[in-house]
C-alpha positions, 0 to 999 in steps of 0.5 A: 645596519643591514638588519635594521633595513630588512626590518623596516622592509618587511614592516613596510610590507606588513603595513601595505598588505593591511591597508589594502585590506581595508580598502577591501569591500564586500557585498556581506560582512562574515557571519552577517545574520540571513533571513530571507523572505519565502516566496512558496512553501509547498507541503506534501505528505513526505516532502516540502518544497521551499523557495525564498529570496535569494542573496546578491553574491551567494554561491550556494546555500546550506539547509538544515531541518529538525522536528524540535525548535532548538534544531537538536540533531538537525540534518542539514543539505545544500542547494546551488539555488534558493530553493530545495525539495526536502524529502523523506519527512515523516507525514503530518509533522511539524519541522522547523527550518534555517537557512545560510548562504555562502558568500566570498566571505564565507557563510551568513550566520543562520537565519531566523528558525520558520516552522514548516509542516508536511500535509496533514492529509491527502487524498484523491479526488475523481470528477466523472461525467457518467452520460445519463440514461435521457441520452439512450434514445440517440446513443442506442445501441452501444451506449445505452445503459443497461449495456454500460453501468457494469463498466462505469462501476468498474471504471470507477473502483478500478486501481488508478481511479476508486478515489475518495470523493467523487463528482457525478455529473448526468445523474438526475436520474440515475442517482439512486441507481448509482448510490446502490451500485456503489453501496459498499464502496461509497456513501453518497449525497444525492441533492434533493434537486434533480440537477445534473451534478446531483451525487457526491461519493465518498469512502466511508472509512475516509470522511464522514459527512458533516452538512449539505447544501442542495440551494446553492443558485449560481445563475441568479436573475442573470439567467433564466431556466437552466434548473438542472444546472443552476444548483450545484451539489455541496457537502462538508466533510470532515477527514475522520483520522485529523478531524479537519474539514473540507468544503466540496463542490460538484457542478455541471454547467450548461452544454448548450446545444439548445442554446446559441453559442454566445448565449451558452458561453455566457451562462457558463461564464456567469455560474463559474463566476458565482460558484467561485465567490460564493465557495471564496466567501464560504472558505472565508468564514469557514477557514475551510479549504475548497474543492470545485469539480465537474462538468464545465463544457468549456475547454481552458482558453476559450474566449466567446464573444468577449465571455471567457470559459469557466477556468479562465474565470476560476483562475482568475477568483484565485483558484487553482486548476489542478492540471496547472499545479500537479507534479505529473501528468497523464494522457493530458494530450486527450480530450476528456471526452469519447467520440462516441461514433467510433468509441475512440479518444479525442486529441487535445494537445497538453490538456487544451481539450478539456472541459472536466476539471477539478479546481482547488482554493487558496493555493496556500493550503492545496498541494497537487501532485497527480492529474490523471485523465483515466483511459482504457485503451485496448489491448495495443492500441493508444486510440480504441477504448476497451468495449463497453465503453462505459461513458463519453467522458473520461474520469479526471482524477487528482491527488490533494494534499492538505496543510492546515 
């Protein structure tokens, strides 16, 4: 009698404990399938980064990546967040990608497979103000040409700069005096307009010219004159080692120191506009992605009566200002600018004096990792330039890295 009671003791206590495990309730089912959204998906020569749609109650998520579709031999990592920078990939391949999340009823199955790719090429890109030689009469004796151009060459091949595409900008008539000074380096494209931003370089055994664009009109019958702003400098160039092709812009919108304030601002405001669609509308019917630099004589947030600066526009039609996307930066707390009574830098705190910018579209294809403006301070110094100094604007400097 006494072991018939134990038995029905412990059948009762079976029974409770199963019920109360029913009653149980959990946000996930175990082994439930995962397939979150990504929200960016950010591709570099060796690494990718990826965000996506957290889920509600996961403590963790593993990652796991392989080169073939079947995820044979995948490597797998895991991130306290949704989110992970995968690293040492190998440039220009395709990877493919799952995703599970760890719950209180342990892990999700694994979501869907997404294919992901490294960038396909990268390259740096430098947009250069050189001050043209109309500028020696008021800048005699220490800026004048003659006394400079060795230092401007050397500014431009020297380590950190010697880009593979560049932007001139003062160059209506020292163009061709520039492209025999970088012959060896660079090939150019000199518009057959004499603007401002009339030369684009690029190096030789990176890209080959594909086609030009010398009648671009980015002011239209919205402003009158300004013909040495009013057409930007365009090429197509195709990377030779993928074959793919990009889109360049090169652009020097008015100073205007002829001009009342508003007025300038408003002619600014209307050629940053026009590029910007005009560059959309061609990256549409191209499938090309876009490169917009130069001179834009207007600092980031400026706003003049009820007209806003170039990148507040260009930000707006959806392109990119590199010094906003890229990883690191340097002497962003200088203006892109030279006193040149003093030969010394301008302050500008976080990047708020600059006016020289590099902006890249559609964001989906454009990874950023450095933004440079280049300096050559003396010797223990962080304020005087190296002499001769050879312009007044530093060269503005970032490295791309293409997905498509």
């Amino acid at each position: 009698m006494k072991r018939r009671n134990i038995l029905i003791l412990l059948l009762l206590f079976v029974v409770t404990i199963a019920c109360t495990k029913t009653t149980d309730t959990t946000p996930e089912e175990p082994g439930e399938t995962y397939n979150p959204e990504f929200t960016a998906i950010t591709s570099y020569s060796t690494n990718i980064v990826l965000q996506w749609e957290g889920l509600s109650g996961a403590s963790k998520y593993e990652i796991r990546y392989a080169q073939s579709e079947d995820m044979n031999g995948a490597t797998a990592l895991e991130s306290n967040s949704a989110a992970i920078d995968i690293k040492n990939l190998q440039r220009s391949k395709p990877y493919y990608i799952q995703i599970r999340a760890f719950t209180s009823e342990g892990w999700t199955d694994w979501s869907d497979v997404n294919p992901v790719n490294t960038a396909t090429f990268e390259i740096a890109v430098t947009t250069y103000n050189i001050l043209g030689i109309e500028a020696d009469g008021a800048v005699e004796p220490e800026f004048a040409w003659h006394l400079r151009k060795d230092a401007l060459k050397s500014m431009v091949l020297q380590p950190n700069n010697n880009a593979d595409i560049v932007g001139f900008q003062e160059t209506r008539v020292l163009a061709d005096e520039l492209s025999e000074m970088l012959q060896g380096h660079y090939e150019c494209h000199v518009s057959e307009r004499e603007v401002s931003a009339r030369v684009i370089a690029w190096k030789p055994e990176k890209f080959e010219l594909v086609s030009y664009d010398d009648n671009i009109d980015i002011f239209g019958s919205e402003v009158n004159g300004q013909n040495t702003a009013r057409y930007p400098t365009h090429v197509r160039l195709k990377e030779i080692e993928t074959g793919k092709e990009l889109l360049v812009y090169n652009v020097h919108v008015p100073a205007g120191s002829n001009l009342q304030r508003e007025e300038a601002q408003r002619i600014r405001s209307v050629g940053a506009q026009n590029l910007a669609v005009y560059a959309k509308q061609k990256r549409q019917e191209t499938g090309l992605p876009v490169i917009i630099m130069g001179d834009f004589n207007g600092y980031p947030e400026t706003v003049i009566d009820g007209h806003s600066s170039a990148c507040i526009i260009m930000k707006e039609e959806g392109l990119e200002d590199t010094f906003d996307k890229a990883l690191e930066r340097t002497n962003i707390n200088y203006a892109t600018t030279v006193n040149r009574a003093t030969s010394s830098v301008k302050p500008g705190q976080n990047g708020s004096s600059r006016i020289d910018y590099i902006f890249t579209y559609p964001s989906t294809k454009i990874a950023v990792t450095t933004y440079d403006i280049l300096i050559n301070f003396e010797v223990g110094s962080s304020s005087r330039l190296q002499k001769p100094v050879p312009s007044d604007h530093h060269p503005v400097k970032s490295v791309l890295h293409f997905t498509y």
